[in-house]
N, CA, C and O atoms as a MOPAC input file, in Angstrom:
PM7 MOZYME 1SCF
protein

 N     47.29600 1    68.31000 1   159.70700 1
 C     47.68100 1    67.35000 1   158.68700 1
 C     47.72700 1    65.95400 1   159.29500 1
 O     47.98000 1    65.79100 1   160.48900 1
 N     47.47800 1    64.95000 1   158.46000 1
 C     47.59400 1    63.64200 1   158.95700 1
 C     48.43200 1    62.92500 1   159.22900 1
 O     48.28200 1    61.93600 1   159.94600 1
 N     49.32900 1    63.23100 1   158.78500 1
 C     51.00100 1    62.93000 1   158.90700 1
 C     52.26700 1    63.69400 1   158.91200 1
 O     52.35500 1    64.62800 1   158.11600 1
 N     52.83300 1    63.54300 1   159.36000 1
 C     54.36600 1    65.00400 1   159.83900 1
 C     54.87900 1    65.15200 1   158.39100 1
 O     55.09800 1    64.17200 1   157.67900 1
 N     55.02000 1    66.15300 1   158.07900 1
 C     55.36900 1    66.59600 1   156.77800 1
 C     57.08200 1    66.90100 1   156.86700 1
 O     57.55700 1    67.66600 1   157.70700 1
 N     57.82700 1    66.23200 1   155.94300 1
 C     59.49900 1    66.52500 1   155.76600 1
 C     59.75100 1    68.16200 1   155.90000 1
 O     60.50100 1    68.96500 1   156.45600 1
 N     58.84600 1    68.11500 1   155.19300 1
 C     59.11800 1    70.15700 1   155.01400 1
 C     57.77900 1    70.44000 1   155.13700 1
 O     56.95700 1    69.53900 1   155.30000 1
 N     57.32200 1    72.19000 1   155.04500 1
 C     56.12900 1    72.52700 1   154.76000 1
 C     56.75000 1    73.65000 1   153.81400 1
 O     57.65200 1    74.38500 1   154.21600 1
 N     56.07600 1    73.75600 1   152.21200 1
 C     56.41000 1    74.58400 1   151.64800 1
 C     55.02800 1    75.55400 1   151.16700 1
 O     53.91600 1    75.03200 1   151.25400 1
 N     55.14300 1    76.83100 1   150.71300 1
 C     53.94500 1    78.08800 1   149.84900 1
 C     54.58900 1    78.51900 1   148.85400 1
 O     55.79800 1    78.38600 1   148.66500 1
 N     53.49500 1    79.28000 1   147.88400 1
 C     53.88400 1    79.11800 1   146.76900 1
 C     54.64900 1    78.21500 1   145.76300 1
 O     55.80100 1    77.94600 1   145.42500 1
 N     53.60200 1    77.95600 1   145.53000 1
 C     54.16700 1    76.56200 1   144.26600 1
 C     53.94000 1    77.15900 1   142.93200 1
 O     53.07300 1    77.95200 1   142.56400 1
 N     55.03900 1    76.52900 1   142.20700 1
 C     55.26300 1    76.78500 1   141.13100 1
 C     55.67200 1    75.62000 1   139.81900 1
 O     56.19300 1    74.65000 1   140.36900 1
 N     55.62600 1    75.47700 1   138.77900 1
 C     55.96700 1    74.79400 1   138.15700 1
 C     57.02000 1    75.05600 1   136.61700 1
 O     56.97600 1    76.10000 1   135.96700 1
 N     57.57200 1    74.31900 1   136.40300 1
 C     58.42300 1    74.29600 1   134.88200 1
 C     58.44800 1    72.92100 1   134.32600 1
 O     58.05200 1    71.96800 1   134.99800 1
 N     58.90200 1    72.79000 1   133.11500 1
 C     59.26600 1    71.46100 1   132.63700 1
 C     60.60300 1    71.61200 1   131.98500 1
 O     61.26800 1    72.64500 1   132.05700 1
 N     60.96400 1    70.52500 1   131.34200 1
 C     62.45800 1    70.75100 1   130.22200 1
 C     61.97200 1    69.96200 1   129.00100 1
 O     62.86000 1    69.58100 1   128.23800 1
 N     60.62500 1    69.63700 1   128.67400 1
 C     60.05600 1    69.31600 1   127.58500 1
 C     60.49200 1    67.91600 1   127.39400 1
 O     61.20200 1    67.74600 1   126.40300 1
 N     60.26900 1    67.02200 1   128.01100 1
 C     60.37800 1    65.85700 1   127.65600 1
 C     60.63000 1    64.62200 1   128.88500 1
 O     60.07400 1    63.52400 1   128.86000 1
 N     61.87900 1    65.21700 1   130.25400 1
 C     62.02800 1    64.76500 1   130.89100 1
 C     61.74200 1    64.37900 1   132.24200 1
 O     61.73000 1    63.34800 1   132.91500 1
 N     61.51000 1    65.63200 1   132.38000 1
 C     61.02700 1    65.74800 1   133.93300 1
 C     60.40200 1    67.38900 1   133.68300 1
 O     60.71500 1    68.33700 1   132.96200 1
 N     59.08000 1    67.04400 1   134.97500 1
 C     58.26900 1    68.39500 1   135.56800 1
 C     59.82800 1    69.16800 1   136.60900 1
 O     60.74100 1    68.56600 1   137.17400 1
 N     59.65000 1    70.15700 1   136.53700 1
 C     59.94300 1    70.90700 1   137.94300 1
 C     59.61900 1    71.98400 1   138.85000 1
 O     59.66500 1    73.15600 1   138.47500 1
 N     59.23300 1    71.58900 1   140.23900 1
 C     58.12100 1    71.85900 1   141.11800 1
 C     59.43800 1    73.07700 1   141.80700 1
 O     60.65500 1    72.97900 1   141.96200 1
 N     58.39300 1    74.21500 1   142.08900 1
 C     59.23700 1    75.19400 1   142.62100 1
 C     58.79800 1    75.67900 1   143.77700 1
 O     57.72100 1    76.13900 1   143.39800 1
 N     58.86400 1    75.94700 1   145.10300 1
 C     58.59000 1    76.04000 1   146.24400 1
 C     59.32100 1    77.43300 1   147.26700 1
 O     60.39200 1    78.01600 1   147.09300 1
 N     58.46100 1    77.60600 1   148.14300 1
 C     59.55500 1    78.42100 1   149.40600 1
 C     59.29800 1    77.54600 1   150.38300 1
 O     58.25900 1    76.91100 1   150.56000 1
 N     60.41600 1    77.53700 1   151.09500 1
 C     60.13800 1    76.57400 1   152.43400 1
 C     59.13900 1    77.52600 1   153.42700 1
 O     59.37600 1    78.73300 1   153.41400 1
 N     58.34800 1    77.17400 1   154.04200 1
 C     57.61900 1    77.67500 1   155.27800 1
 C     58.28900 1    77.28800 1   156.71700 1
 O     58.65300 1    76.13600 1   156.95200 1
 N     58.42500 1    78.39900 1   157.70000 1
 C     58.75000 1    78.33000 1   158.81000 1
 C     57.76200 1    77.07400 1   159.95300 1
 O     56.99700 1    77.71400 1   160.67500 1
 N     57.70000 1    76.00600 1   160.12600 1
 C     57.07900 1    75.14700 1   160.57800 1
 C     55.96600 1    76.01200 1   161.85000 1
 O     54.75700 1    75.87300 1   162.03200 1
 N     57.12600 1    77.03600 1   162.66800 1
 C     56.46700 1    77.44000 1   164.22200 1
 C     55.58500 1    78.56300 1   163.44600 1
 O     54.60900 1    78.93300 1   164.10000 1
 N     55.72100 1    79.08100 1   162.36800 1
 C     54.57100 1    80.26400 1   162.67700 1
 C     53.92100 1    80.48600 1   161.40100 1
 O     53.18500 1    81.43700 1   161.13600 1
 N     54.28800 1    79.42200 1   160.54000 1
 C     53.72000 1    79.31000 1   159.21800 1
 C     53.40600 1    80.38800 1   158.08400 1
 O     52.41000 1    80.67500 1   157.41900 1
 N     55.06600 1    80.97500 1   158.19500 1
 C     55.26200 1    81.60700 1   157.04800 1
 C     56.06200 1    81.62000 1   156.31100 1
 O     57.02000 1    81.10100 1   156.88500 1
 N     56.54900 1    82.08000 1   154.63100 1
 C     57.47500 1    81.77600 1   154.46800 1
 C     58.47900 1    82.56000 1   154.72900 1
 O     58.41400 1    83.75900 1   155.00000 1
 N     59.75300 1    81.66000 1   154.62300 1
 C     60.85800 1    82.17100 1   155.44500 1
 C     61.69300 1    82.77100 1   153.56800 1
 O     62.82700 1    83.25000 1   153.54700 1
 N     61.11000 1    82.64800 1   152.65200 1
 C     61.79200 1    82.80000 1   151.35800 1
 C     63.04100 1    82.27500 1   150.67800 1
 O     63.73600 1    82.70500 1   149.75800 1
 N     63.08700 1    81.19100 1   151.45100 1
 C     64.14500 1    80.49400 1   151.00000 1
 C     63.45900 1    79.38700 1   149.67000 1
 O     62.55500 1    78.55600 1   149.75700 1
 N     63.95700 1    79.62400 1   148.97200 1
 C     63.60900 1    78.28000 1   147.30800 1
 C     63.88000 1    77.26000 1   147.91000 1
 O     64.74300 1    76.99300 1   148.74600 1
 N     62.56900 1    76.31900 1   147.12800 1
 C     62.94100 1    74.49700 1   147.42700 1
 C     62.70500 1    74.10500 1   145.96200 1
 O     61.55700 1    74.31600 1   145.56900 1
 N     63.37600 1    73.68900 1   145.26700 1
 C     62.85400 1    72.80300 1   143.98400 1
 C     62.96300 1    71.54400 1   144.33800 1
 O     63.60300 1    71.07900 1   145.28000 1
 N     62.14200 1    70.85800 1   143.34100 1
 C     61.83600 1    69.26200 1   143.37700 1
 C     61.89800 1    68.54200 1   141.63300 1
 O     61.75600 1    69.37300 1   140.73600 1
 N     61.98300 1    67.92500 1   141.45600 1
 C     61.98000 1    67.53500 1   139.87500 1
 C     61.33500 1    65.60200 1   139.85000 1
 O     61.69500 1    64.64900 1   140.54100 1
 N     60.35500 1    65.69600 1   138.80400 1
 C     59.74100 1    63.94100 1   138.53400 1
 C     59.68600 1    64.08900 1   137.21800 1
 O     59.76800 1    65.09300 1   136.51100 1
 N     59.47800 1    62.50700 1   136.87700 1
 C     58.95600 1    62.16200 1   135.12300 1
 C     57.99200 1    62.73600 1   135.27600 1
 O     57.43200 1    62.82700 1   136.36800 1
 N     57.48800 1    63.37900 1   133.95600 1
 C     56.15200 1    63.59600 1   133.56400 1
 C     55.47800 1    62.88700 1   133.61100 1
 O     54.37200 1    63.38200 1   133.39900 1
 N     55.41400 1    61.56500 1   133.83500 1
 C     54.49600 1    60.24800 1   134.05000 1
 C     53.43000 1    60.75000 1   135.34200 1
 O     52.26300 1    61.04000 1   135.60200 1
 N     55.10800 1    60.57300 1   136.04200 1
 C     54.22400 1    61.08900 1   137.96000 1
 C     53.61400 1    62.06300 1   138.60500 1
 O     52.85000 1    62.13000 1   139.56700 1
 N     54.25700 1    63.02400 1   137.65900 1
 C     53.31400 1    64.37000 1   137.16200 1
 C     52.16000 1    64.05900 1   136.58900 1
 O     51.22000 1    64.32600 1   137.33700 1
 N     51.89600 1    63.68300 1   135.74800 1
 C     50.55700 1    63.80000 1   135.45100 1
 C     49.62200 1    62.89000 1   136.34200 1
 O     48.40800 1    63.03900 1   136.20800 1
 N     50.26300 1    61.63700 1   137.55100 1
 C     49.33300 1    61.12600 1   138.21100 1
 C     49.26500 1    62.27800 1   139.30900 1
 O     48.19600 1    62.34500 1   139.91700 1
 N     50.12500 1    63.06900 1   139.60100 1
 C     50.19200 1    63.74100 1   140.82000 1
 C     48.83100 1    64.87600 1   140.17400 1
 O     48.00300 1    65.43500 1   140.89300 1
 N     48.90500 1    64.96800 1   138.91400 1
 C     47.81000 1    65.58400 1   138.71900 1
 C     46.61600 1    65.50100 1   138.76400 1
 O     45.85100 1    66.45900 1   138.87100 1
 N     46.19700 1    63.91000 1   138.65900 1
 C     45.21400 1    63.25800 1   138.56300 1
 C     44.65300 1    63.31700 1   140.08500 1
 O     43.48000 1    63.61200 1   140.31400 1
 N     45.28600 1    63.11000 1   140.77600 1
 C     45.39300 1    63.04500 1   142.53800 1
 C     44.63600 1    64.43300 1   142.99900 1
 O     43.75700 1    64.61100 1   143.84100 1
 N     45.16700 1    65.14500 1   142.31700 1
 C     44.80400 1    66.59300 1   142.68900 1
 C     43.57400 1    66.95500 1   142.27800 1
 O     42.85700 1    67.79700 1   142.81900 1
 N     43.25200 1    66.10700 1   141.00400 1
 C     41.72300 1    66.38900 1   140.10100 1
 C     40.83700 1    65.96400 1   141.14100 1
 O     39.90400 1    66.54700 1   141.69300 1
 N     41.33000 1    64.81900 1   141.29000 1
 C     40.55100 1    63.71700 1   142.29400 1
 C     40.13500 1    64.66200 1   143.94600 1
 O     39.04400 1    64.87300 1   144.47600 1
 N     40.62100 1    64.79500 1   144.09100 1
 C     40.92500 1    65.41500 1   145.96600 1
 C     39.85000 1    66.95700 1   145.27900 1
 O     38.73900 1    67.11700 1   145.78400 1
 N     40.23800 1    67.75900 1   144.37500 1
 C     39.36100 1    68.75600 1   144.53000 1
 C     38.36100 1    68.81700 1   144.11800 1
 O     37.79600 1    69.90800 1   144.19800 1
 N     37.40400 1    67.26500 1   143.24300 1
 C     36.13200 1    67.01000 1   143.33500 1
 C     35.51400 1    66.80400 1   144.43400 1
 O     34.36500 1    67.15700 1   144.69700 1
 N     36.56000 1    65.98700 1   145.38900 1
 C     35.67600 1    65.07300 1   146.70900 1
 C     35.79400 1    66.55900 1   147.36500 1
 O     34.67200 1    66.73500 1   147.83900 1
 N     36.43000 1    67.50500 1   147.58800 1
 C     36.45300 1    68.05200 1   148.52200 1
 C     35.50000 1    69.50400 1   148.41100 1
 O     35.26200 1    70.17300 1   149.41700 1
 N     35.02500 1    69.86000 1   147.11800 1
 C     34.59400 1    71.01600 1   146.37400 1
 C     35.53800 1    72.23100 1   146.33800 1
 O     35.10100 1    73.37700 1   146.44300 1
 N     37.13900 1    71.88500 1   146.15500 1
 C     37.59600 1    73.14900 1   145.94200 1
 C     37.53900 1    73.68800 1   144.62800 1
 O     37.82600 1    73.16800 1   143.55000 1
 N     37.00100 1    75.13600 1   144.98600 1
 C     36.42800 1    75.79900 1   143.76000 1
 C     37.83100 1    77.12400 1   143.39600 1
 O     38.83000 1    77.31100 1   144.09100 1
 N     37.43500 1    77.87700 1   142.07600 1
 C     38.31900 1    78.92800 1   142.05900 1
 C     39.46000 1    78.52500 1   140.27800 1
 O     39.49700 1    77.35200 1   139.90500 1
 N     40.01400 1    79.31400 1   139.67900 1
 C     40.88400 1    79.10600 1   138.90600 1
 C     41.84200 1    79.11600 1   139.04500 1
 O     42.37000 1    80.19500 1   139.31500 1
 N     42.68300 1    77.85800 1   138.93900 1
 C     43.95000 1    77.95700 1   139.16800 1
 C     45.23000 1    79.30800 1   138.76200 1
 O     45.15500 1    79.93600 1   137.70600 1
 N     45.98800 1    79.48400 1   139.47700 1
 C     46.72300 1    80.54300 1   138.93300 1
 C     47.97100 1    80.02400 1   137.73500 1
 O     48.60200 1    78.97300 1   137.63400 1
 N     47.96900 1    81.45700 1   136.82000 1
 C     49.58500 1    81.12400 1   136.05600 1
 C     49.96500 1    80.53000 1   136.67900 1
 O     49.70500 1    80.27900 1   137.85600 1
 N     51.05900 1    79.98500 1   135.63500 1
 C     52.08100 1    79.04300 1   135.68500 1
 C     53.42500 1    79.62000 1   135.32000 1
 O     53.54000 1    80.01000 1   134.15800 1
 N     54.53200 1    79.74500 1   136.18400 1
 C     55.93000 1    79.79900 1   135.78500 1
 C     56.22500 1    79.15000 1   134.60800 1
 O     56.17900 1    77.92300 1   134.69600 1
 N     56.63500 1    79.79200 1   133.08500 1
 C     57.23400 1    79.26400 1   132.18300 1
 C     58.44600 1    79.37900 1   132.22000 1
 O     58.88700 1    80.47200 1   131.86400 1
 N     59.30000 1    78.45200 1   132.60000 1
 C     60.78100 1    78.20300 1   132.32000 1
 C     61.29400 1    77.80400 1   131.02000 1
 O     60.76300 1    76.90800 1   130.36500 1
 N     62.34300 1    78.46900 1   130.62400 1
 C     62.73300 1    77.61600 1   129.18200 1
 C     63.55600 1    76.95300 1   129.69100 1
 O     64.12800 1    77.22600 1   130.74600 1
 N     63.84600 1    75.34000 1   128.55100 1
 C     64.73300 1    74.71300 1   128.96200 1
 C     66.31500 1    74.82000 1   128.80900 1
 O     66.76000 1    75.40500 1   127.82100 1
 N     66.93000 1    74.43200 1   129.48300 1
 C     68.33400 1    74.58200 1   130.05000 1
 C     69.32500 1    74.18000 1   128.53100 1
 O     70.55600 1    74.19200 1   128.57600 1

């Protein structure tokens, strides 16, 4: 990686609460042997930054040719 990462997390996941914010669902990964250790990380943004974070992602897997269908999605209902 190009830069030291705060965390390294696998399996990602997603939810929303319909209006306010995305929320990103994670396991932390063990840094030394790169697995997960199964501990949950959530994260939460506006849907704004979500959808650029999406755009980012559109972007990066044209330049790069990642191919394949994305998997389900965690549906959470809201709180």
């Amino acid at each position: 990686m190009a830069q030291r990462p705060d965390m390294v997390v696998c399996n990602p996941n997603a939810s929303s609460d319909r209006g306010k914010a995305v929320f990103f669902h994670f396991e932390i990964v063990n840094p030394a042997t790169l697995e997960s250790t199964g501990k949950p990380h959530n994260i939460a943004m506006p849907h704004a930054d979500a959808k650029r974070l999406l755009g980012i992602l559109e972007e990066m897997s044209k330049q790069y040719g990642w191919v394949g269908k994305a998997p389900e999605v965690l549906r959470v209902p809201p709180n």
